[in-house]
C-alpha positions, -999 to +999 in steps of 0.1 A: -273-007+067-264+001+031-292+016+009-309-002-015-299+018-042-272+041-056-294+067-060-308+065-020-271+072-008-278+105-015-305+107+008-273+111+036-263+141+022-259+175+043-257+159+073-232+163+104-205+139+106-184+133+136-155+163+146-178+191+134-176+184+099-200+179+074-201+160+043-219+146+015-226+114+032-229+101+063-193+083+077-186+055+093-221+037+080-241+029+051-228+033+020-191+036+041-191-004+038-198-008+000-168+020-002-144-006+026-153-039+000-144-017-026-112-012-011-105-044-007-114-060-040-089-035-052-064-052-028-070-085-039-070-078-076-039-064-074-027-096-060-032-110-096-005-088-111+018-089-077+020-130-075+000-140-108+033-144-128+054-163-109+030-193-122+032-185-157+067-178-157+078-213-166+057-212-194+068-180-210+104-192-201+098-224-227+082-205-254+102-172-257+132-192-252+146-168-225+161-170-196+148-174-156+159-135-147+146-121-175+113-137-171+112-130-136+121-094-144+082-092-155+070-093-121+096-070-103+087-045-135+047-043-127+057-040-085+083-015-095+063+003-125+032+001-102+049+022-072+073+049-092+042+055-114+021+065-081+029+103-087+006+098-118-025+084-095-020+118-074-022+142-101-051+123-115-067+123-083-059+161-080-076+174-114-106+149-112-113+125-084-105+090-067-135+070-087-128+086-124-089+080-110-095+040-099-119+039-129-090+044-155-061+026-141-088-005-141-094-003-174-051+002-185-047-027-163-075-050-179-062-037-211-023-044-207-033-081-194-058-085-223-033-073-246-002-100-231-021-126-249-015-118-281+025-115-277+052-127-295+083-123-275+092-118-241+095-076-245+059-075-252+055-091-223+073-067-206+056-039-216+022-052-218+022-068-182+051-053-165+046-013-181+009-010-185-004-038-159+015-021-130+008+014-139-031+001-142-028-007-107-005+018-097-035+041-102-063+025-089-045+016-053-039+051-041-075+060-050-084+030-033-067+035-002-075+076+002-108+072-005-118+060+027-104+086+048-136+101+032-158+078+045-145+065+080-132+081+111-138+060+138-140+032+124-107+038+100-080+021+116-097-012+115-118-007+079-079+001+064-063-029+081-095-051+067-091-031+032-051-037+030-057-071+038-068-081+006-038-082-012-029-111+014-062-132+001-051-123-033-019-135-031-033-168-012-059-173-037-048-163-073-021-181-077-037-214-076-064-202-099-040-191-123-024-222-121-052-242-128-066-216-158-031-221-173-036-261-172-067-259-188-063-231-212-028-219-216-011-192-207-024-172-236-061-180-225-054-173-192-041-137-198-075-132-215-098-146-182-070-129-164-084-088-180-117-098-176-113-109-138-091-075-138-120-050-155-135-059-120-114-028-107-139-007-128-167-023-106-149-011-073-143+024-088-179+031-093-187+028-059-159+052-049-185+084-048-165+116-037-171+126-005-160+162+002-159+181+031-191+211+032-178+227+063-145+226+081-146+227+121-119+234+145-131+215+168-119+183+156-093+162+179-097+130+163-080+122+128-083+087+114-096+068+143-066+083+162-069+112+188-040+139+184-027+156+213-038+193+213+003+203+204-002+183+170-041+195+168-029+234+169+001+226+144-023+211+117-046+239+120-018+269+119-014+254+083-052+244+074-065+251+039-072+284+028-111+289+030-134+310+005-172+318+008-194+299-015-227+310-030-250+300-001-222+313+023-210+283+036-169+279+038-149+260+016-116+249+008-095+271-025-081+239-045-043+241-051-030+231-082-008+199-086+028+213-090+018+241-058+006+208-035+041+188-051+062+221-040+045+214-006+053+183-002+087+185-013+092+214+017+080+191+043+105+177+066+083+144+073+083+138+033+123+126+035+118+112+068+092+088+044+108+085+018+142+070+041+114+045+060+095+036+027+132+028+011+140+006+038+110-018+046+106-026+012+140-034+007+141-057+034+106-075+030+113-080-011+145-098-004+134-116+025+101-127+005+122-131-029+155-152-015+134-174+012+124-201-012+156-203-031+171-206+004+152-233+015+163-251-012+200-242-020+211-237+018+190-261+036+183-287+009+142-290+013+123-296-011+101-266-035+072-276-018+084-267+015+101-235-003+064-226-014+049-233+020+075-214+036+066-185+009+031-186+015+030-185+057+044-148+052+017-139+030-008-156+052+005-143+086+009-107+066-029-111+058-041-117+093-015-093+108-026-059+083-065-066+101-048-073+134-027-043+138-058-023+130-077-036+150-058-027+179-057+010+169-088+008+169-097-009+198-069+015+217-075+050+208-040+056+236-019+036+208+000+058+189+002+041+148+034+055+144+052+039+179+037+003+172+047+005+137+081+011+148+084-010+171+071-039+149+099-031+122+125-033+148+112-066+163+110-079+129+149-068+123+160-089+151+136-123+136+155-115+105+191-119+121+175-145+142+164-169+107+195-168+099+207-196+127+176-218+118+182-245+096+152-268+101+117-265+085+100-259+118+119-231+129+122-217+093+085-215+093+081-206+126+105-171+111+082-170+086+048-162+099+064-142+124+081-121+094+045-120+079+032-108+110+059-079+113+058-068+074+019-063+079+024-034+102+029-019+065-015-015+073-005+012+100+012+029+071-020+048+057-030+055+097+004+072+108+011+095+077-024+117+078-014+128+108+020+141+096+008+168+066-017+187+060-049+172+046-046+191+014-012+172+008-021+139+015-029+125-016-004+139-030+023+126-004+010+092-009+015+089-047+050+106-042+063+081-011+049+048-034+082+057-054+109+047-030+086+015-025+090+005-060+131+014-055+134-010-030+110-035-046+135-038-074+168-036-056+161-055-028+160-091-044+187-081-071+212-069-043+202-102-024+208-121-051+243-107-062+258-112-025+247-148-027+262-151-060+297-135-045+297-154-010+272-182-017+257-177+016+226-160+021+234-154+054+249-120+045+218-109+021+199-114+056+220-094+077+217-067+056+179-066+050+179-064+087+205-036+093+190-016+061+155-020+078+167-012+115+188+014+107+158+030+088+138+026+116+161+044+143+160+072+113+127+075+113+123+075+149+145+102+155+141+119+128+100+123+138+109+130+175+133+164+163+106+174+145+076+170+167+098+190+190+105+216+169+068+216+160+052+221+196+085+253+201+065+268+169+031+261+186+038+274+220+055+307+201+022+313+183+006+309+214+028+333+232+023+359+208 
């Protein structure tokens, strides 16, 4: 049960939490939930920058006098801006915390959007929303996301499925609010509800209190709701922290600076495994997402209410799926994260070959929420990766792997839509989000099964020695 106030959290502190360590407050309850909701009201916010402009993109199209791609380039801007900007989020999280972090990209988010209402041309626009809206939320998610590491470890899988899941009510919800804010008020006074509704990111940061580790035990097995095997156990702690003696004796962890934690990173094997698998499932979800109701409409002649409906079963199914697949980590301590998010991308490779024979709505939509479905194992995402690095690099791993995200965020649709514009078929755009996203998932598989390998050789040689 959460306390009744913020000042009785600390009433948890000093205590044991599970895996012998201890921290300032007690994990997996109490003030653990406030911390989850946070989470995912940073999720759904973020939904009002991610989907928000597609409704307001007919209106700035009339008044700026532009065209349809360079309006739409807004949108891909703030995704892309919001991802290659992540870098930023680590090294703020690095020299302060996650809640002074989350607390500043919410108020350059609320900001940018407050200040798109006073523009005169599109470029404004651009830099307003696209440039200082997507590094806004840039910076809050990965606070947002790491954060509850902090707080939950049985509990995790599920809490970050719930947490991710967010951005799928967003993008259900938002849209038609905008819509009907821009009916009543105009786009312009919609921008200004719009950074009020997004200063609510400030709200979530404060009750993102840090949560450090007091002492570090070995004789944890269980990392983020998952159990490793004592080959992977040994191998994390034959690279664990370097520890120092503080006044009342107790160990703690020597902080790193940023660029010696980046230099890490950069080392490790498993960060251009992710940066290969990041690439790839973005590419192939933004072009799916992007192309499917322009294809419902130019290939199969429906109407754009069936191309919306279409549109909005993947981000329903992806809602429901990002709880779902956490869930059952959770609920299966034997699943391995990494296995079932593999295997998800692959079946979702062959549905995306598969849409591409389905010319009715019923089986189009049927292709649809199946899509959703695979493109939420994107929730085992923040389960797998902790067990790959060293907690130290983490963070820091995070903010650097959300730049091949925003990469394929911005090429995907554009590639897409420039082999339409050559063949004037989207078959081919659809093969080739399915072969980019397969073959980056038979990279990633064996590129993580060499390495596990070669870790458990070094394992048994420390061992032997």
């Amino acid at each position: 049960m959460i306390s009744g106030s913020i000042g009785d959290v600390s009433m948890t502190r000093n205590r044991k939490s599970d895996g012998g360590e201890r921290r300032k407050y007690e994990m997996d309850q109490g003030w653990s939930y406030a911390v989850a909701l946070a989470s995912f009201v940073t999720h759904a916010l973020m939904a009002t920058l991610y989907f928000g402009y597609s409704v307001l993109t007919p209106a700035w199209k009339a008044e700026f006098q532009t065209t349809s791609g360079m309006t739409s380039l807004v949108g891909s801007a703030a995704s892309g801006f919001s991802s290659g900007l992540a870098p930023v989020a680590s090294y703020l999280s690095n020299r302060f915390d996650h809640r002074t972090t989350h607390m500043i990209g919410g108020v350059i988010a609320s900001l940018g959007i407050f200040l798109c209402s006073f523009a005169t041309n599109l470029e404004q626009i651009f830099v307003f929303y696209g440039f200082f809206g997507g590094l806004g939320i840039g910076i809050c998610y990965l606070p947002a996301v790491m954060i509850v590491r902090d707080y939950f470890r049985r509990r995790y899988a599920i809490v970050i499925g719930l947490a991710s899941s967010g951005i799928g009510v967003g993008s259900c919800v938002f849209p038609l609010i905008i819509e009907h804010l821009e009916r009543s008020y105009g786009w312009r006074g919609t921008m200004l509800v719009l950074s009020a509704v997004m200063a609510n990111m400030c709200v979530s940061a404060a009750a993102l209190f840090p949560n450090p580790v007091i002492v570090t035990s070995s004789a944890a097995a269980e990392v983020n709701g998952n159990f490793l095997s004592s080959e992977q156990f040994q191998a994390k702690k034959s690279t664990e922290d370097e520890v120092d003696l503080n006044e009342g004796g107790e160990c703690v962890k020597v902080k790193k600076t940023f660029k010696e934690l980046s230099m890490k990173t950069f080392r490790n094997p498993y960060f251009q495994l992710g940066i290969m698998s990041n690439f790839t499932n973005f590419f192939c979800m933004m072009l799916v997402i992007g192309l499917t109701p322009m294809r419902s409409q130019f290939e199969f002649g429906m109407s754009p209410e069936q191309g919306a409906l279409l549109a909005a079963a993947i981000g329903f199914s992806n809602m429901i799926a990002r709880f779902l697949w956490g869930a059952v980590c959770t609920a299966n301590k034997n699943i391995d994260p990494l296995k079932l998010y593999l295997l998800l991308r692959v079946l979702t490779s062959f549905v995306t070959f598969g849409s591409i024979f389905g010319e009715s709505f019923n089986i189009q939509l049927v292709c649809c929420v199946l899509l959703g479905a695979g493109f939420g194992s994107w929730s085992l995402y923040p389960i797998y990766i902790p067990n790959m690095f060293d907690p130290e690099i983490v963070d820091v791993v995070f903010g650097y792997l959300e730049i091949p995200n925003g990469v394929g965020c911005l090429i995907g649709p554009f590639v897409g839509g420039f082999i339409y514009d050559i063949t004037g078929s989207f078959a081919w755009s659809l093969v080739l989000a399915g072969s980019v996203l397969l073959l980056g998932t038979v990279f990633l598989y064996i590129g993580s099964n060499c390495l596990d390998r070669r870790v458990k050789k070094r394992v048994v040689t420390i061992a032997s020695i």
